[in-house]
LOKETI-773358 format. One record per residue (C-alpha): residue in three letters; y, z, x. Coordinates in nm, 3 decimals. Each point is the difference from the previous one (the first is absolute). Last residue first. Example, Ala and Ser with C-alpha at 12.3 -4.5 7.8 and 13.67 -1.06 7.14 Angstrom:
+------+---------+---------+---------+
! resn !       Y !       Z !       X !
+------+---------+---------+---------+
!  SER !  -0.106 !   0.714 !   1.367 !
!  ALA !  -0.344 !   0.066 !  -0.137 !
+------+---------+---------+---------+
This chain:
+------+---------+---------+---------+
! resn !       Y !       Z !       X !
+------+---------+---------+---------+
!  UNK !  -0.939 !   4.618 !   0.434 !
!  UNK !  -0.372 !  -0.117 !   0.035 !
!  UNK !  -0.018 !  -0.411 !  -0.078 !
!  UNK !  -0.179 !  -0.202 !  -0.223 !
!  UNK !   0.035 !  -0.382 !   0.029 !
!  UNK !   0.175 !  -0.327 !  -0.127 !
!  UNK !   0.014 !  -0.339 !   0.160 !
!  UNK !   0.224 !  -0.273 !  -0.171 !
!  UNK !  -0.005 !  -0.370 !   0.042 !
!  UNK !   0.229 !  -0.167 !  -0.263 !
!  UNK !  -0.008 !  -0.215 !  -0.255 !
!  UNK !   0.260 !  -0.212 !  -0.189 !
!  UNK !   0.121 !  -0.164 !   0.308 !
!  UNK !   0.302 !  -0.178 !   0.079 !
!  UNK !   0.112 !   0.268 !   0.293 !
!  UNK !  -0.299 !   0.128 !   0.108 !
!  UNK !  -0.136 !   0.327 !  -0.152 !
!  UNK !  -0.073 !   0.302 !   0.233 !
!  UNK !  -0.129 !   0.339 !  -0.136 !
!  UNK !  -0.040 !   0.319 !   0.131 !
!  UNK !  -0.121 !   0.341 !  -0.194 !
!  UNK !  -0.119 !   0.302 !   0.154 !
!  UNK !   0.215 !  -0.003 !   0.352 !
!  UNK !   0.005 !   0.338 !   0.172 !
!  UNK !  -0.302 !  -0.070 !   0.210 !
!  UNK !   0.098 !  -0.355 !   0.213 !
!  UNK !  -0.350 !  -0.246 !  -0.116 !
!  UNK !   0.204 !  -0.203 !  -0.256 !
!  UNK !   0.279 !  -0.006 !   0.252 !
!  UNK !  -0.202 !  -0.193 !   0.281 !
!  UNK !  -0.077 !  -0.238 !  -0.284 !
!  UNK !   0.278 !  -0.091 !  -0.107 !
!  UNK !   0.170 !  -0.040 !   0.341 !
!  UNK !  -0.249 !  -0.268 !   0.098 !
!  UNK !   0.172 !  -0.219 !  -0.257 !
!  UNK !  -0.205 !  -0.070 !  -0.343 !
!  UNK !  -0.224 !  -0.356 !   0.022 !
!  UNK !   0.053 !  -0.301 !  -0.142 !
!  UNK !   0.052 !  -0.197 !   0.296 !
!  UNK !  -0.009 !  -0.362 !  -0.031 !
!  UNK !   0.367 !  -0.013 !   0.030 !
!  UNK !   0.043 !   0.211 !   0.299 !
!  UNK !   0.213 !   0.284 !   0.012 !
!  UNK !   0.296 !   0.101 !   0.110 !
!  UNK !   0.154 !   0.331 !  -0.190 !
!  UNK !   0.256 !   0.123 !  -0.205 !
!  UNK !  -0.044 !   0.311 !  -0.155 !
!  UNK !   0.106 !   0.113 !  -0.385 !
!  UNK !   0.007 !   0.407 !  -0.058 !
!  UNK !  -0.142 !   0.222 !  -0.247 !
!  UNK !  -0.044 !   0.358 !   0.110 !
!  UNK !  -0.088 !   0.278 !  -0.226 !
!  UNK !   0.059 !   0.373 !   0.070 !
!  UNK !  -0.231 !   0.313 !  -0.028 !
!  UNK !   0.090 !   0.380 !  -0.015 !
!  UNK !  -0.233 !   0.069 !  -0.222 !
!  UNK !   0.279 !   0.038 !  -0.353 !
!  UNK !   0.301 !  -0.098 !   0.187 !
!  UNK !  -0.100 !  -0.368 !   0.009 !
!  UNK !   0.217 !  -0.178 !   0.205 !
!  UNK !   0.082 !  -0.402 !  -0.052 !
!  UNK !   0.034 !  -0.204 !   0.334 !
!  UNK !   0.161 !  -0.365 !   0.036 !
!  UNK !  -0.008 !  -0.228 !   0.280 !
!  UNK !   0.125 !  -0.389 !   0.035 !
!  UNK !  -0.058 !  -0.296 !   0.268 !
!  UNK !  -0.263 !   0.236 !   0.250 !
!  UNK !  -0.051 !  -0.243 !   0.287 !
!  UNK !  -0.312 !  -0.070 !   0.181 !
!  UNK !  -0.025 !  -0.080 !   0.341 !
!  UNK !  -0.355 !   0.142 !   0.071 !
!  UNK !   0.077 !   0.366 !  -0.099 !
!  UNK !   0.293 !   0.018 !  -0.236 !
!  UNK !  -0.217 !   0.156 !  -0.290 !
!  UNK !  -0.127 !   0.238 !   0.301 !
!  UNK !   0.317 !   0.115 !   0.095 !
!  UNK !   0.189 !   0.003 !  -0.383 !
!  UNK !  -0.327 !   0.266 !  -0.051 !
!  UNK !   0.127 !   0.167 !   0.233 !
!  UNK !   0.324 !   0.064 !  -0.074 !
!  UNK !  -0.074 !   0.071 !  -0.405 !
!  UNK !  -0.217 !   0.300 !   0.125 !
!  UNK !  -0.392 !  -0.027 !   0.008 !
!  UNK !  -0.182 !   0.200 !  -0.250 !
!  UNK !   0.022 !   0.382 !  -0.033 !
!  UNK !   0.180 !  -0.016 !  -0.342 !
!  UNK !  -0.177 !  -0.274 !  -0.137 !
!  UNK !   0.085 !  -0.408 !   0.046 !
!  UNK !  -0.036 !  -0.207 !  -0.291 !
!  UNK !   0.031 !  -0.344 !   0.178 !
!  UNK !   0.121 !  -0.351 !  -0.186 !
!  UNK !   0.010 !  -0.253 !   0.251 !
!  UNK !   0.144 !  -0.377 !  -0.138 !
!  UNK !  -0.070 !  -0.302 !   0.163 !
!  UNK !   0.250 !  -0.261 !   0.209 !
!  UNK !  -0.099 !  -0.305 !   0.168 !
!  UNK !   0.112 !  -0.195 !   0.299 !
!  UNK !  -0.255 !  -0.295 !   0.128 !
!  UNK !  -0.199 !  -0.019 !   0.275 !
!  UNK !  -0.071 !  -0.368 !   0.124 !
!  UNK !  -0.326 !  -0.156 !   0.027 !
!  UNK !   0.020 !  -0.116 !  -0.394 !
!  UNK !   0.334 !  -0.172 !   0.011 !
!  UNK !  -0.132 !  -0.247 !   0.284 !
!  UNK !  -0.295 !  -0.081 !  -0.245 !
!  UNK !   0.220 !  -0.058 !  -0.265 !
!  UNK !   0.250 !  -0.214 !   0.222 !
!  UNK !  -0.243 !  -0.261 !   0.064 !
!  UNK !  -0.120 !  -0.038 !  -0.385 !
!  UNK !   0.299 !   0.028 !  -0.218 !
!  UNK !   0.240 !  -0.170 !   0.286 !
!  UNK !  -0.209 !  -0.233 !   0.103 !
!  UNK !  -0.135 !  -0.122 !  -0.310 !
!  UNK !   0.408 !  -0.010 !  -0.068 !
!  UNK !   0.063 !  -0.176 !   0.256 !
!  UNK !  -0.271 !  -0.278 !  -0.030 !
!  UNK !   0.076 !  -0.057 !  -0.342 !
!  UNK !   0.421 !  -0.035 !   0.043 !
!  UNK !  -0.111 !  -0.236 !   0.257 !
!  UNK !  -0.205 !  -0.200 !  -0.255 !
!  UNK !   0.276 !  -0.024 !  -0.265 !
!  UNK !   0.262 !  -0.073 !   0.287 !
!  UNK !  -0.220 !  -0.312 !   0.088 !
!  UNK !  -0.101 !  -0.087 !  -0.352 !
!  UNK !   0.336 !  -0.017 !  -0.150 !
!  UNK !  -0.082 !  -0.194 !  -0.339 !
!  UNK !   0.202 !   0.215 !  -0.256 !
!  UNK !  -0.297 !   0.123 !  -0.141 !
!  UNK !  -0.131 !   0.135 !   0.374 !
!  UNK !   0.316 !   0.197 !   0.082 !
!  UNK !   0.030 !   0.121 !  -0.346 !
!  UNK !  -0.345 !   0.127 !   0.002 !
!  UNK !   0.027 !   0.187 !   0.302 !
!  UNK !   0.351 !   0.153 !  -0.078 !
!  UNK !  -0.216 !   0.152 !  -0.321 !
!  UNK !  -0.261 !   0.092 !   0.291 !
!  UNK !   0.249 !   0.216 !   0.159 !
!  UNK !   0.142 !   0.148 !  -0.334 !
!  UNK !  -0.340 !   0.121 !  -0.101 !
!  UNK !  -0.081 !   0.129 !   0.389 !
!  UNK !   0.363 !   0.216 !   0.000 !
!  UNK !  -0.160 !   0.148 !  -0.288 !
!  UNK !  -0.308 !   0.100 !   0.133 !
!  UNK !   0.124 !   0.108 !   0.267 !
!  UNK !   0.309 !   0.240 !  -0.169 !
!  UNK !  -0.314 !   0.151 !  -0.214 !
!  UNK !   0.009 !   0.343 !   0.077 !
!  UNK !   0.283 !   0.199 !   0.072 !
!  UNK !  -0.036 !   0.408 !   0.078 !
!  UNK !   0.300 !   0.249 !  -0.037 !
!  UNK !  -0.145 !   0.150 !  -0.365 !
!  UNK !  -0.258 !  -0.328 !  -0.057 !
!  UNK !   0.198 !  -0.336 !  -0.063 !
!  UNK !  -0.194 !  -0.284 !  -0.066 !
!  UNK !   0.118 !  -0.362 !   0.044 !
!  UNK !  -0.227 !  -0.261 !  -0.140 !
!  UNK !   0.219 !  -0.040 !  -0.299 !
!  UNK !   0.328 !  -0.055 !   0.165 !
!  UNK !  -0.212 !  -0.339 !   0.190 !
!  UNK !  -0.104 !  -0.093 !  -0.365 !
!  UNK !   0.354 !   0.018 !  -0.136 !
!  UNK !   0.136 !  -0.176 !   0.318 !
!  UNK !  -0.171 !  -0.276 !  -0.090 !
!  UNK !   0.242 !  -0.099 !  -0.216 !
!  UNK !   0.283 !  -0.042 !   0.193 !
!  UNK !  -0.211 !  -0.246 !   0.239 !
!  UNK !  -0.107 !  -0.152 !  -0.261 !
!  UNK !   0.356 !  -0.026 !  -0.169 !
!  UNK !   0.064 !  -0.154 !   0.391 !
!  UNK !  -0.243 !  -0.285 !  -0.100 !
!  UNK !   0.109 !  -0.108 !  -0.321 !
!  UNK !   0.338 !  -0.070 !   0.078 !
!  UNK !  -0.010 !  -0.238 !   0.215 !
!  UNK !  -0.069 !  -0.211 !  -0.284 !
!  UNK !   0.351 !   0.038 !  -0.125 !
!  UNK !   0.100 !  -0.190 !  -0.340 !
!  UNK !   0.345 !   0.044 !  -0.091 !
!  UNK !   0.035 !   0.082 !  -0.361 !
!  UNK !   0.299 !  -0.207 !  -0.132 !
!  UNK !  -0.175 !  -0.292 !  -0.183 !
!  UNK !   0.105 !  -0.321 !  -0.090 !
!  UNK !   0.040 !  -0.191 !   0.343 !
!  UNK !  -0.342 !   0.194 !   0.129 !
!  UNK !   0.078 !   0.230 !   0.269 !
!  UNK !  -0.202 !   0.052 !   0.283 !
!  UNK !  -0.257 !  -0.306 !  -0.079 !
!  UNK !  -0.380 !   0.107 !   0.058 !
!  UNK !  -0.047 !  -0.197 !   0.360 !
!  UNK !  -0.111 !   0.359 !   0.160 !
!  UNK !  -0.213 !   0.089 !  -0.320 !
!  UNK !  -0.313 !  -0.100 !   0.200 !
!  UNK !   0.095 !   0.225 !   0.268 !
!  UNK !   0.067 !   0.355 !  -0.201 !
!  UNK !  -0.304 !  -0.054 !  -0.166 !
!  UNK !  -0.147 !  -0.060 !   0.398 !
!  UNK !   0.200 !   0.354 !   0.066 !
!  UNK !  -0.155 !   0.143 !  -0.360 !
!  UNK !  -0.362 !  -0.058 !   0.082 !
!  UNK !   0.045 !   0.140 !   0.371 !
!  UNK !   0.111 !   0.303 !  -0.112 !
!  UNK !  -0.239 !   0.003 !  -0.276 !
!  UNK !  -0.290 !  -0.075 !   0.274 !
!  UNK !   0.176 !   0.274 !   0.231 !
!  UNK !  -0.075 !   0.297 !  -0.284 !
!  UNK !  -0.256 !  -0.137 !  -0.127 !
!  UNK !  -0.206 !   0.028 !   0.343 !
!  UNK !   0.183 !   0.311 !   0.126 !
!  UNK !  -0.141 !   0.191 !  -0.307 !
!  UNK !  -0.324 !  -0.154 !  -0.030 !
!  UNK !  -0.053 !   0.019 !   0.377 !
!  UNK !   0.066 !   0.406 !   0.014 !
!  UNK !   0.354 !   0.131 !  -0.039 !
!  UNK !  -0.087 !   0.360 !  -0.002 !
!  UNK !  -0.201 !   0.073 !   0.351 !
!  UNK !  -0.365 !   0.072 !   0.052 !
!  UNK !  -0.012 !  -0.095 !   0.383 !
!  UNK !  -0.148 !  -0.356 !  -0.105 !
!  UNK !   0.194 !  -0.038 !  -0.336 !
!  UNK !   0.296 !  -0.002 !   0.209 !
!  UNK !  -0.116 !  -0.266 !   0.242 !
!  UNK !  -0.131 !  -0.225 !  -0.250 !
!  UNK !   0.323 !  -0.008 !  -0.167 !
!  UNK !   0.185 !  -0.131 !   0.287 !
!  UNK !  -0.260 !  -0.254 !   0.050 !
!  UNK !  -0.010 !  -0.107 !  -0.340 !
!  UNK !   0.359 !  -0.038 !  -0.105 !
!  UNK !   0.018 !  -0.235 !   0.311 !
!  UNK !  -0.343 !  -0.187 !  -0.095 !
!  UNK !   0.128 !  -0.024 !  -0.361 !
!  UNK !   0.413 !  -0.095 !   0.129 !
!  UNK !  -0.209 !  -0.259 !   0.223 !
!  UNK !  -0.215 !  -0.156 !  -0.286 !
!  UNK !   0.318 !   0.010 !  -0.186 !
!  UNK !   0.223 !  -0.192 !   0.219 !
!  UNK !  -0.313 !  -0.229 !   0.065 !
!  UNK !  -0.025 !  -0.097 !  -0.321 !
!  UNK !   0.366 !  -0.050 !  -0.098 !
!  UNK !  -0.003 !  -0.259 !   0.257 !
!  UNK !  -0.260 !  -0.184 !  -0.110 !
!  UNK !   0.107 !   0.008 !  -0.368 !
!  UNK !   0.403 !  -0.201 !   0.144 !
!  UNK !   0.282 !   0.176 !  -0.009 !
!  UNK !   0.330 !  -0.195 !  -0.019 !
!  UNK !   0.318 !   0.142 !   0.122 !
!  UNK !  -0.146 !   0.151 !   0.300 !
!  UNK !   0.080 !   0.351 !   0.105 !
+------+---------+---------+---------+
């Protein structure tokens, strides 16, 4: 950084840390993502405010002859990189074993590196560091969304006493290269009928909402009154329920 900072300069690190903090922000407002262009936009102007702060105070004396409080400038910008943190932690949602948010705060800190880049006058690394991450937010989305993704869901099944035997309904659970992660069966001695909840781990892809095939092949198998399947992270569920003979 330059000892002396001159208005024109300062002007054009903030009109790029504002263009910056815009285009990254523009793309996660686009697909409906936290961290929209009024987030990412203060968030790499302040950045960017407190690296040319940081600048200006550059020929600020170290240590005055009658003080003992050493002055650091350098300081400044790695407490806003420490602080920061607090908004990044913040955007982080845990749901049972799902974690939301880890984007959108890797994003915050990204664009605080932004700002710091373009406050302390490094265009060229400022600009790169731009063009990657575009890349990476935008070219890598797409590629994220044509591949199948593992999930888990949870398959409740009251089962009656002339319904389908614990071995085969494992076989059809484990049809189309599922895997059963967990299974756990209560017994009714009143009717004879016994509850299965057990977590499956499928492939899926990530625009599909849908229940696995299995789900519906054993909402139609007689013996079966009550089947539900909740994915993992979800409040509700997909359940089919019908009347059956014993």
């Amino acid at each position: 950084m330059p000892l002396i900072v001159h208005w024109p300069d300062i002007a054009l690190r903030l009109a790029l840390a504002t263009l910056a903090g815009f285009l990254i922000g523009f793309n996660r407002g686009e697909r409906g993502r936290p961290a929209g262009m009024r987030t990412t936009l203060l968030v790499c102007l302040a950045a960017c405010f407190a690296m040319i702060l940081a600048n200006l105070l550059l020929n600020t004396n170290g240590m005055p002859p009658d003080s003992f409080v050493k002055f650091d400038p350098m300081r400044l910008p790695l407490g806003i990189l420490s602080g920061i943190g607090f908004i990044g932690g913040g955007a982080i949602i845990r749901r049972e074993n799902l974690v939301v948010g880890v984007t959108t705060a890797a994003t915050i800190w990204f664009v605080t590196v932004l700002g710091i880049c373009f406050g302390a006058g490094q265009f060229v690394l400022g600009i790169t560091a731009t063009i990657l991450g575009l890349g990476v937010l935008a070219g890598l989305w797409h590629l994220e969304q044509a591949l199948y993704q593992q999930s888990e869901g949870t398959l409740v099944a009251t089962i009656a006493s002339d319904g389908p035997t614990d071995d085969q309904l494992r076989e059809r659970i484990c049809r189309n290269g599922n895997q059963i992660v967990s299974w756990g069966v209560s017994y009714y001695q009143r009717d004879g009928q016994r509850q299965v909840v057990c977590e499956v781990r499928r492939r899926q892809h990530p625009n599909d909402a849908s229940a696995p095939l299995f789900v519906g092949e054993l909402a139609k198998t007689p013996g079966i009154p009550l089947l539900q399947w909740q994915p993992l992270g979800t409040r509700a569920g997909i359940e089919h329920e019908k009347s059956f003979s014993a």
